[in-house]
C-alpha positions in Angstrom: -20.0 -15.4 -14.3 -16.9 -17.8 -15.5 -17.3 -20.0 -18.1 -21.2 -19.7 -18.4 -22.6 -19.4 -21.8 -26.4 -18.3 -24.1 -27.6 -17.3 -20.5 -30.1 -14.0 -20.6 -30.0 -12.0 -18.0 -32.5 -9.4 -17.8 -34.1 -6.7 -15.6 -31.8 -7.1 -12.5 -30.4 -4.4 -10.0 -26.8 -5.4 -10.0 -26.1 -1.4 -8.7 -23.6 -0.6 -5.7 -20.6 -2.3 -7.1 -17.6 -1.8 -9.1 -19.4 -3.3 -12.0 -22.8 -4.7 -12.1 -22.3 -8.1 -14.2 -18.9 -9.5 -14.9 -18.0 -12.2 -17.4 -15.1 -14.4 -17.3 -14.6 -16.7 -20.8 -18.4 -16.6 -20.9 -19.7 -16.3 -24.4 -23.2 -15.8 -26.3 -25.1 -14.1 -23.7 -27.9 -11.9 -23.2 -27.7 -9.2 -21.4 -30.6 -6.7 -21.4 -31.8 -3.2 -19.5 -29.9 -4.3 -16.2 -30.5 -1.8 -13.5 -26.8 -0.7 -12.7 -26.9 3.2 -12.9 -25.3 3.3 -8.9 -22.3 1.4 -10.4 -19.2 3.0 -10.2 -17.0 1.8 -13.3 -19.1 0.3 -15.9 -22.6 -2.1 -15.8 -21.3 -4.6 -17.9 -17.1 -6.1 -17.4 -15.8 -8.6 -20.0 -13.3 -10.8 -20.3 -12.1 -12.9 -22.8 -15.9 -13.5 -24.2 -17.1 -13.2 -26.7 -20.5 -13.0 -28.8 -22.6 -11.2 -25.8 -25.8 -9.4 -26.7 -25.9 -6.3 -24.5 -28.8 -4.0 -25.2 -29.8 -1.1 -22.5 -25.9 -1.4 -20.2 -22.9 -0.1 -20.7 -19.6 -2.1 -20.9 -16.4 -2.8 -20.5 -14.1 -5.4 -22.4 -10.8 -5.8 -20.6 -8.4 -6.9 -22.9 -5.6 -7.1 -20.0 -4.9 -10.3 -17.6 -5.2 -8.6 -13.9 -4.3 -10.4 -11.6 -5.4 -10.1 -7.8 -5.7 -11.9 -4.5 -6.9 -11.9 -0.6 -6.0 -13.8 2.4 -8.0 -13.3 5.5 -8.2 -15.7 8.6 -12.1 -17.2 9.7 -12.3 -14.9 12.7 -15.9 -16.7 13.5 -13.7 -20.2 13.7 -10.2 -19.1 14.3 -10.0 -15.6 15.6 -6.5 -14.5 14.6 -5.4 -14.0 18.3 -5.7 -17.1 20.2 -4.5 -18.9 23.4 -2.8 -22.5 23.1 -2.2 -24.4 26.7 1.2 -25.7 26.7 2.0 -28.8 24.2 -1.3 -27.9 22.6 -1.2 -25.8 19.5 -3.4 -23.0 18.1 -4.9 -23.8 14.5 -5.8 -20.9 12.2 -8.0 -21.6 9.7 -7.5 -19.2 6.5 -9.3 -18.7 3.4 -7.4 -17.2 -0.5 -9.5 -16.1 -2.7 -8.5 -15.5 -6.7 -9.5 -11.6 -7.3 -8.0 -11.8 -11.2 -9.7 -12.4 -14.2 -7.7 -15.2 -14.7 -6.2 -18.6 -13.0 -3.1 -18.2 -10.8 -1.0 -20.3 -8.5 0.2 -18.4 -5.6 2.7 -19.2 -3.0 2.7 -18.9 0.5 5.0 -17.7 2.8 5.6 -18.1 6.3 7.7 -15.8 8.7 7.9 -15.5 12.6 10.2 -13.0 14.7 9.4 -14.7 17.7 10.4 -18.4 16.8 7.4 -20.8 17.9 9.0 -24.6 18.5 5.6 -25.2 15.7 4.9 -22.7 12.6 3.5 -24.9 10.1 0.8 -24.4 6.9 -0.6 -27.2 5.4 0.8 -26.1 1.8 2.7 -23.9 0.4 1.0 -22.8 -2.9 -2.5 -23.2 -3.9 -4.0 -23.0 -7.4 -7.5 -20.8 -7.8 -9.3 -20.2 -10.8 -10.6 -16.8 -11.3 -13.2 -15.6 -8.6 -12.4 -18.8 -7.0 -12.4 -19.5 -3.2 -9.7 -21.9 -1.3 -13.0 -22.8 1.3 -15.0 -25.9 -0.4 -18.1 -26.9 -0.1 -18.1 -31.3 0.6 -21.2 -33.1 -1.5 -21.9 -36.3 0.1 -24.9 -39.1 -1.1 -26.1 -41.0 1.6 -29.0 -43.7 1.8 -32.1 -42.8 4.3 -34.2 -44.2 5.7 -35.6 -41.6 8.2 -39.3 -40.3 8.1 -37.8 -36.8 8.8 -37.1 -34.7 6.0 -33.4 -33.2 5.6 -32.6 -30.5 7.7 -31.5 -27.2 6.4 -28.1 -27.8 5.9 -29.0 -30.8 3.4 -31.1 -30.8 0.2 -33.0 -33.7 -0.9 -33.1 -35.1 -4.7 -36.4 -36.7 -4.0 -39.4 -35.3 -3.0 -42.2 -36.4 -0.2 -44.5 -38.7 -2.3 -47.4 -40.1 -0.9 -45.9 -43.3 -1.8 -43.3 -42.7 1.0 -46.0 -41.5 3.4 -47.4 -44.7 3.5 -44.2 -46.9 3.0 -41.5 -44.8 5.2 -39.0 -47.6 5.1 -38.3 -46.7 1.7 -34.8 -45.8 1.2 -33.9 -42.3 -0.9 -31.0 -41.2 -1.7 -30.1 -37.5 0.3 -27.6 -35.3 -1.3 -26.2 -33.3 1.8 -24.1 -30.6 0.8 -21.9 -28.7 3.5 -19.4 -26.5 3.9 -16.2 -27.2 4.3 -13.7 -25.8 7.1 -10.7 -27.3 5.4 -9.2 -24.9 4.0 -5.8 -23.1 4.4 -4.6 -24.7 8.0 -1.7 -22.7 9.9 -0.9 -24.6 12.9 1.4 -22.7 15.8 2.6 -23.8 19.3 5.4 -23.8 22.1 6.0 -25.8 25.2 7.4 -21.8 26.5 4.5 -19.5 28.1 4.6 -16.6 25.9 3.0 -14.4 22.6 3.9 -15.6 19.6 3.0 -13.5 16.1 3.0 -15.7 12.9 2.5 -13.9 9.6 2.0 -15.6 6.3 1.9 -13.8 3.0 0.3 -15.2 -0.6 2.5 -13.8 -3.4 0.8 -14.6 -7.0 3.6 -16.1 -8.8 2.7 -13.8 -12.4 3.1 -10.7 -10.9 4.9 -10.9 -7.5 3.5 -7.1 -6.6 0.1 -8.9 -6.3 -0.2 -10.1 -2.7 -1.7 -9.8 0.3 -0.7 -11.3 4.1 -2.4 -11.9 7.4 -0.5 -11.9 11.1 -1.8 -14.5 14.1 -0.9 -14.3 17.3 -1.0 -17.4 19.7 -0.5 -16.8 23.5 0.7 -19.8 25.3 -0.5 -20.0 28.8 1.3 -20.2 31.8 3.1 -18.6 34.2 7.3 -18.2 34.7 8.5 -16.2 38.4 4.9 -14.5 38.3 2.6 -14.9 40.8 -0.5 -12.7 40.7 -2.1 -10.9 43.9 -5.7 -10.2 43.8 -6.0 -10.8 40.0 -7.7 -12.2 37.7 -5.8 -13.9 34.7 -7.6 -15.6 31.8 -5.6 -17.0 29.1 -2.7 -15.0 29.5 1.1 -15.7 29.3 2.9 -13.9 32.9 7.0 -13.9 32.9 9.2 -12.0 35.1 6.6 -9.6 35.8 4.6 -8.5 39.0 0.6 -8.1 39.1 -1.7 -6.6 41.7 -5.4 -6.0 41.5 -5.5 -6.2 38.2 -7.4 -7.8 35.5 -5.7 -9.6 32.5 -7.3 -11.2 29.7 -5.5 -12.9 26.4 -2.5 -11.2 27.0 1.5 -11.5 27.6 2.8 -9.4 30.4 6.8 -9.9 30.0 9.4 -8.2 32.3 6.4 -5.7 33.6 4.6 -4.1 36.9 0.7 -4.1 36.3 -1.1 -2.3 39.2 -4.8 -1.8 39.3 -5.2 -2.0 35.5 -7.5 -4.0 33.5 -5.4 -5.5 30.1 -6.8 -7.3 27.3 -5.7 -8.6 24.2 -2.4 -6.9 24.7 1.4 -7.0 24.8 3.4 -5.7 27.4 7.0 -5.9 27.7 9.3 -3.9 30.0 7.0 -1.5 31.1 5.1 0.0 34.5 1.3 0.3 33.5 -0.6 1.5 36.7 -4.8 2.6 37.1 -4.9 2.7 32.9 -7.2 -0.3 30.5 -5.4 -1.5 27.5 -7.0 -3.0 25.1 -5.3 -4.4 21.9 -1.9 -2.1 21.6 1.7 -3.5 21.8 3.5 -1.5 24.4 7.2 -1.8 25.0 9.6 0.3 27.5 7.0 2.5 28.8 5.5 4.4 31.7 2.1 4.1 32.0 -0.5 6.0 34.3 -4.1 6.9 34.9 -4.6 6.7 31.0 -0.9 8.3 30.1 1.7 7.2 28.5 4.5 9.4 29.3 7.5 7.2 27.8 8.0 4.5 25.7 6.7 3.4 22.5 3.2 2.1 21.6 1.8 0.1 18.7 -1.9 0.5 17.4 -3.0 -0.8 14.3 0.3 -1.9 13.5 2.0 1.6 13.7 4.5 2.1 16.2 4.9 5.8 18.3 7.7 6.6 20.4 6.2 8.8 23.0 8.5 11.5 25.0 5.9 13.5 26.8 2.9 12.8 28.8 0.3 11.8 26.2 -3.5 10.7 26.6 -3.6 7.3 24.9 -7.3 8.0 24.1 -6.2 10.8 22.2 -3.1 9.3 20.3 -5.5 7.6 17.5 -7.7 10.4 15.6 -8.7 8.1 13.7 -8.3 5.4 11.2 -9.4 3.8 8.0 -8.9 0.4 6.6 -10.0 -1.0 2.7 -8.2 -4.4 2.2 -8.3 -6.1 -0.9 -11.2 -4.6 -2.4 -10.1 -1.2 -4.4 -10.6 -1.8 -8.3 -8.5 0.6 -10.8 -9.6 0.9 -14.5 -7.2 2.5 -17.2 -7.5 6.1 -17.5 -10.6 6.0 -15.0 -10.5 8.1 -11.7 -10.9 6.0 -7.9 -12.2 8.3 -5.4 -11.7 7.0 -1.5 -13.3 8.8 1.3 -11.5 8.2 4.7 -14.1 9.4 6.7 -12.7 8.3 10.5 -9.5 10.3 9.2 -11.3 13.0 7.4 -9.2 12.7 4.7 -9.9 12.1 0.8 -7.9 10.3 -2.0 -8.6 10.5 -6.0 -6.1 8.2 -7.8 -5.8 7.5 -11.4 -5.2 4.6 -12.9 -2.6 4.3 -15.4 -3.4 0.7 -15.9 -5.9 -1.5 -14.7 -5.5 -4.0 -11.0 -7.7 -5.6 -8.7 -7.2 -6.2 -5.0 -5.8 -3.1 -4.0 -5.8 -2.0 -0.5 -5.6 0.7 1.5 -4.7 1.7 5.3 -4.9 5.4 6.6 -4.6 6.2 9.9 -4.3 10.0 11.7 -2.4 10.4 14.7 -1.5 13.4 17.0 1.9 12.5 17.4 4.4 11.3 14.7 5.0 7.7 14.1 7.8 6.1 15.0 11.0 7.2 12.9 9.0 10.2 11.7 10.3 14.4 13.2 7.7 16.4 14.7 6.8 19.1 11.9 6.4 22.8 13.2 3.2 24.2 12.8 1.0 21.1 12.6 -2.6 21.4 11.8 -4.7 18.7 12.8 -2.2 15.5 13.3 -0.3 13.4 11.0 -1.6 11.4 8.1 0.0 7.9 7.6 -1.7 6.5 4.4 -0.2 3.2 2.5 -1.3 1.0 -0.1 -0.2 -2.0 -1.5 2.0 -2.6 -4.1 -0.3 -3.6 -7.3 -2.3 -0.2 -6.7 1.2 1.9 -6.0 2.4 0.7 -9.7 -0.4 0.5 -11.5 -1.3 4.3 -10.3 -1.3 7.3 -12.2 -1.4 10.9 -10.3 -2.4 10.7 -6.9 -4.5 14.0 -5.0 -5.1 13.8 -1.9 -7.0 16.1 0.7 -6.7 16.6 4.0 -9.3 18.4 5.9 -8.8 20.8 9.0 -10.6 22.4 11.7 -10.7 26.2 11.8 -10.0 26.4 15.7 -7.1 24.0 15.0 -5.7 27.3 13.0 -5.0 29.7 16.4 -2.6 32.5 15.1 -1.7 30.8 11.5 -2.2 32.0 8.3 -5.2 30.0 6.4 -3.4 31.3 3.0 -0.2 30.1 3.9 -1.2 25.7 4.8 0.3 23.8 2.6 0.9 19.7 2.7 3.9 18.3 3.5 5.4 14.9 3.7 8.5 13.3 5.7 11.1 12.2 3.3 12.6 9.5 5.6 15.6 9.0 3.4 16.3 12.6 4.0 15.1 12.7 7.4 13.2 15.9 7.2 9.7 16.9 6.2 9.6 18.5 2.6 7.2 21.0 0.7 4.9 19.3 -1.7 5.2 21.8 -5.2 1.6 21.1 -6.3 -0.5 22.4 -2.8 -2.7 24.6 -2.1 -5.5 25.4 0.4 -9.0 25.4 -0.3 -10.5 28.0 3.0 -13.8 27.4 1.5 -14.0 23.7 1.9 -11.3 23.7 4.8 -8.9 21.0 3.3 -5.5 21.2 2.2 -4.9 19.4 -1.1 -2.3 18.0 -3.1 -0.5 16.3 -6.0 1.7 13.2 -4.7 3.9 11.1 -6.2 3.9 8.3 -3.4 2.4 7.4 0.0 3.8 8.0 3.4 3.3 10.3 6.2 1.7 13.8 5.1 0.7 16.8 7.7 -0.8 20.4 7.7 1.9 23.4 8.5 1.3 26.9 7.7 3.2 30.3 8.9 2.0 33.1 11.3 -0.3 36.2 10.6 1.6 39.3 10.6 2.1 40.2 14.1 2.1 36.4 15.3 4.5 34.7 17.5 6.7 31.4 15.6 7.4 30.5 12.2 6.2 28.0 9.4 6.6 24.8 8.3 9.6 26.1 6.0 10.5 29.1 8.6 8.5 32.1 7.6 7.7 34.0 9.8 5.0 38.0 9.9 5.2 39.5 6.3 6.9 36.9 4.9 4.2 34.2 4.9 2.2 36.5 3.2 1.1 35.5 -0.3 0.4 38.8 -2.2 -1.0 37.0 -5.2 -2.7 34.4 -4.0 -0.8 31.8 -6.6 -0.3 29.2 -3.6 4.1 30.2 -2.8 4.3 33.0 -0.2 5.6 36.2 -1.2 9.6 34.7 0.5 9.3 31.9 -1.6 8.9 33.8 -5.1 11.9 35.8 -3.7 13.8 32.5 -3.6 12.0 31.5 -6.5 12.9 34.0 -8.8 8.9 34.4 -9.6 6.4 37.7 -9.2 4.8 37.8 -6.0 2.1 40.5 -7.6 1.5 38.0 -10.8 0.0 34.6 -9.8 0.7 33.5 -12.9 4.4 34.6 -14.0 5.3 32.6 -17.3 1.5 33.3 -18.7 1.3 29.3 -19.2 -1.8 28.8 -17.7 -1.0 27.4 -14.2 -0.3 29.2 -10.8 3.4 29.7 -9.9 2.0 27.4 -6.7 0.9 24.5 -9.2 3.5 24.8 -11.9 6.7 23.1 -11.4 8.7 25.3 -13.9 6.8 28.4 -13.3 9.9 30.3 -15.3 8.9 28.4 -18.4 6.0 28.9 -20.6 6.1 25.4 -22.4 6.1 24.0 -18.8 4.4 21.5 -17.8 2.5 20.6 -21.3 -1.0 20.0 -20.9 -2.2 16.5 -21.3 -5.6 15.0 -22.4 -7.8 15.0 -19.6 -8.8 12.3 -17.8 -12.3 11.1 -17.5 -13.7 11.7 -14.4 -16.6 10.1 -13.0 -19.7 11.6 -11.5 -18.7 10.2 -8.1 -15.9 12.5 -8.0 -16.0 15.8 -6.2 -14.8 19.0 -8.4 -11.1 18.4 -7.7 -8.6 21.8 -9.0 -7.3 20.7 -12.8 -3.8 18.9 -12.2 -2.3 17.3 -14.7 0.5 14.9 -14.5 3.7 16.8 -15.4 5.8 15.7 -18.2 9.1 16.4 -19.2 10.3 16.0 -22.4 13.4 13.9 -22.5 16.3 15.4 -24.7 17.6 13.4 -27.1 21.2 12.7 -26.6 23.7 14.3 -29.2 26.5 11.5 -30.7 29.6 12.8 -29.0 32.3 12.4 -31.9 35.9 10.2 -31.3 38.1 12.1 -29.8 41.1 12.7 -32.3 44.3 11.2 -32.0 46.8 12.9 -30.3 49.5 14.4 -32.3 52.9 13.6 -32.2 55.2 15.7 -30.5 58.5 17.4 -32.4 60.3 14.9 -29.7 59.3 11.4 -30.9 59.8 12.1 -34.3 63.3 13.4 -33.4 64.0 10.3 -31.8 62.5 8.0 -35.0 64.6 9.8 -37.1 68.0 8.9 -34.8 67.1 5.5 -35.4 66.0 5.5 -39.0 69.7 7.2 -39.6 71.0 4.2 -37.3 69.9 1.7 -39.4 70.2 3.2 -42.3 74.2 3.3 -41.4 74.0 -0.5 -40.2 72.1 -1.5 -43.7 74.4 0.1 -45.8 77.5 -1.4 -44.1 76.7 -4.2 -45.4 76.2 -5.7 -48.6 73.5 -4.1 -49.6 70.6 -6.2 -50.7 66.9 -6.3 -51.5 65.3 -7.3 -48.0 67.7 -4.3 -45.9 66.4 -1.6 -48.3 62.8 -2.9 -48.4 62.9 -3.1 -44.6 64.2 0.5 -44.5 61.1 1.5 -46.8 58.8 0.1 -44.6 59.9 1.6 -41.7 60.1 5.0 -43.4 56.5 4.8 -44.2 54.9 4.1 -41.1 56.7 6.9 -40.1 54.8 9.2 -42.3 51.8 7.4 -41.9 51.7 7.7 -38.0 52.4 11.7 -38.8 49.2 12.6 -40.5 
């Protein structure tokens, strides 16, 4: 509720929600034994209210302005992938909603690689109150005079009399309330056949982390030096590119052979794609064949692979997971995110509240694009990213990935441990907080940031290969079952027989100073909620920063048995000069004055 006030609300089931009732500058309300105990924060969220009555339902007064915000496109109107004839353009009709807890004025942002003669939104910035909508609803009063009542799309302010049975002619007035499709309006077109991809992004102009963006893309029809043979094209752009017995739906084939392939919804440029069905994927300098892609790169879900060996494109894509715009952080309070398509799992703290936070997490059995192969690998990589309200406002970060025992073959289950590919460094790194749960068959982890994470693990003793990091038999081997292999504590300096060498508490695997017995200190713990799974006690590390010690001015130099040689020569010089002369007050003072700088400049 916003601005609604000495309302009671009573014996409701506001359950399966973030929060159950939420009050924006509403004040003087009653709120009473509310059904809200599948909630997963609190039953009850204020904001900026004041005087409310709640009895029976726990609460939550957020003292913090949050802001937040979505854009999507009305894929029942406009679907974001659309076909324009030539000289007619493609309209996209797209809707912002205000996620905050307070009013904002966001700006939007318009960007194109591909250059469309018209990219055009209807504004650039929009003003929403908080939990408002950019789609309005039009209320129009007519006159009628019609027997028939209004339909279900209006709503009378009269009702049937019997006085209007008898004397239809009567005129009423009709309030007829609709909804509007004026909302955000992207137009896009070109006079050229071909694909064009428009994204626009809403940035809330508070707190420019807070935003959110939506892509189009409008395929202009026609054909350029194509002609097809015993094809079927509908709505598709064709340049430079030879077709046969194929089928091709919303699609741009540019520079390309198609030959007995059925493509939809689909981008194809400089590429041979022959007895295979595409269906939404970008797909640029490849070789395509009877389902294989044996070169080239390929785009699903916005990812990009660069593929060097024959792979099945049906089993590229594990899996993948999508929450956009809908992930809620509370201070100090725990968000637990199952990726079920990607069988992975994320618990992320929140070191201050946000809204509209989104997630994308997608498993693949090849690198992305950019990304090395990792030796080793155990079930695929993990690409996970967020956006960039829920990156900042987030505390510690675990994540799990789950495996498959037959995935294993001759590796060590002790030994897999999460890595992630430091891009800058162009290599994949250890994670120091991992371990392996064989129990539950997942590999979890503390991270400090999202990217692209895999399994790796060494060889049992006896097995062919090495590990992620290179070990190899006896030397993967973790003695003490503290998480580093018995090679690593070599390296490390640690026991391999004592899982716990500085006594502080934490295995040598979990601790990052494991040498050090007042490292890391332990922190208050943070509330966890019943939604969350037992999760192995990690705290955020700390260190404490040394405070710096004044370095003193350096001294002066001191003067060296050569300069004061030479000031002496000259003193004598003048001395001579002064006293060949009629002496006189201002030549002796002047010799004084010269004699005691001297000594001054000699302390």
């Amino acid at each position: 509720m916003s601005n609604s006030n000495r309302n009671t609300i009573a014996n409701n089931k506001v359950s399966f929600n973030y929060f159950g009732i939420s009050l924006y500058s509403s004040n003087d309300n009653n709120i009473t034994d509310n059904s809200a105990e599948s909630n997963y924060y609190f039953e009850v969220l204020l904001h900026s209210s004041s005087g409310n009555d709640i009895v029976n339902n726990t609460w939550y007064i957020q003292s913090d302005i949050v802001y937040g915000i979505s854009l999507d496109v009305l894929e029942a109107i406009t679907p974001s992938l659309q076909t324009a004839e030539d000289g007619i353009n493609a309209s996209y009709q797209i809707v912002a909603e205000n996620l905050g807890n307070s009013p904002d004025t966001f700006d939007l942002v318009l960007s194109s690689t591909d250059n469309p003669e018209i990219s055009s939104l209807d504004t650039d910035s929009i003003f929403l109150g908080a939990g408002e909508k950019s789609i309005n609803r039009t209320i129009t009063e007519v006159d009628s005079t019609d027997e028939e009542t209004p339909s279900d799309e209006e709503s009378s302010t009269n009702t049937t009399t019997p006085e209007r049975e008898q004397h239809p002619q009567i005129t009423n007035n009709v309030t007829l309330i609709k909804p509007s499709l004026k909302t955000i309006t992207l137009n896009v077109g070109d006079t050229k056949p071909g694909i064009y991809t428009v994204k626009v992004e809403i940035i809330s102009r508070h707190d420019n982390t807070v935003k959110d963006a939506i892509e189009t893309r409008t395929i202009v029809q026609g054909a350029v030096d194509t002609e097809p043979k015993n094809s079927t094209i509908t709505n598709a752009a064709l340049i430079n590119s030879s077709i046969n017995n194929s089928n091709i739906t919303r699609s741009a084939i540019i520079n390309s052979i198609i030959l007995d392939s059925n493509i939809t919804c689909s981008v194809i440029t400089n590429s041979e794609v022959v007895s295979t069905s595409l269906d939404d994927v970008i797909v640029e300098d490849a070789r395509v064949a009877k389902g294989n892609i044996f070169s080239g790169t390929i785009s699903i879900n916005e990812i990009k692979y660069e593929i060097n060996t024959k792979t099945q494109i049906s089993d590229l894509i594990i899996g993948s997971d999508r929450r956009g715009s809908n992930l809620v952080g509370i201070k100090n309070k725990t968000l637990e995110i199952n990726a079920k398509n990607t069988n992975t799992s994320f618990n992320i703290s929140a070191k201050k509240d946000y809204f509209a936070g989104s997630m994308s997490v997608q498993k693949s059995s090849v690198p992305p694009d950019g990304v090395a192969e990792l030796t080793n690998n155990v079930g695929g990589y993990v690409s996970a990213n967020v956006s960039d309200n829920l990156n900042d406002s987030a505390g510690w970060r675990i994540i799990k990935v789950y495996y498959d025992q037959n995935e294993l073959g001759a590796l060590d289950e002790s030994t897999l441990k999460l890595r992630y590919y430091n891009k800058r460094a162009a290599r994949w790194e250890e994670i120091p907080i991992s371990d392996v749960n064989p129990e539950g068959n997942y590999v979890w982890c503390n991270i400090t940031h999202f990217c692209v994470f895999a399994i790796s693990g060494g060889y049992r003793d006896g097995g062919n290969g090495g590990g992620g990091s290179g070990e190899r038999g006896h030397l993967s081997r973790d003695s003490d079952g503290d998480g580093l292999s018995d090679s690593r504590e070599l390296f490390l300096g640690t026991d391999q027989n004592n899982p716990d060498t500085d006594g502080d508490g934490f295995k040598d695997g979990e601790d990052l100073f494991p040498l050090d017995p007042n490292l890391p200190l332990r922190l208050t713990a943070t509330p966890t909620l019943t939604h969350t799974p037992t999760t192995p006690p990690i705290s955020p590390t700390s260190v404490p920063t040394p405070i710096p010690t004044p370095t003193p001015p350096p001294p002066k130099p001191p003067v060296g048995w050569g300069v004061i040689v030479v000031i002496i020569v000259i003193l004598v010089v003048i001395a001579i000069l002064v006293f060949k002369k009629r002496g006189g007050v201002v030549q002796r003072s002047y010799l004084l004055v010269l004699w005691v700088e001297v000594l001054y400049y000699n302390k």
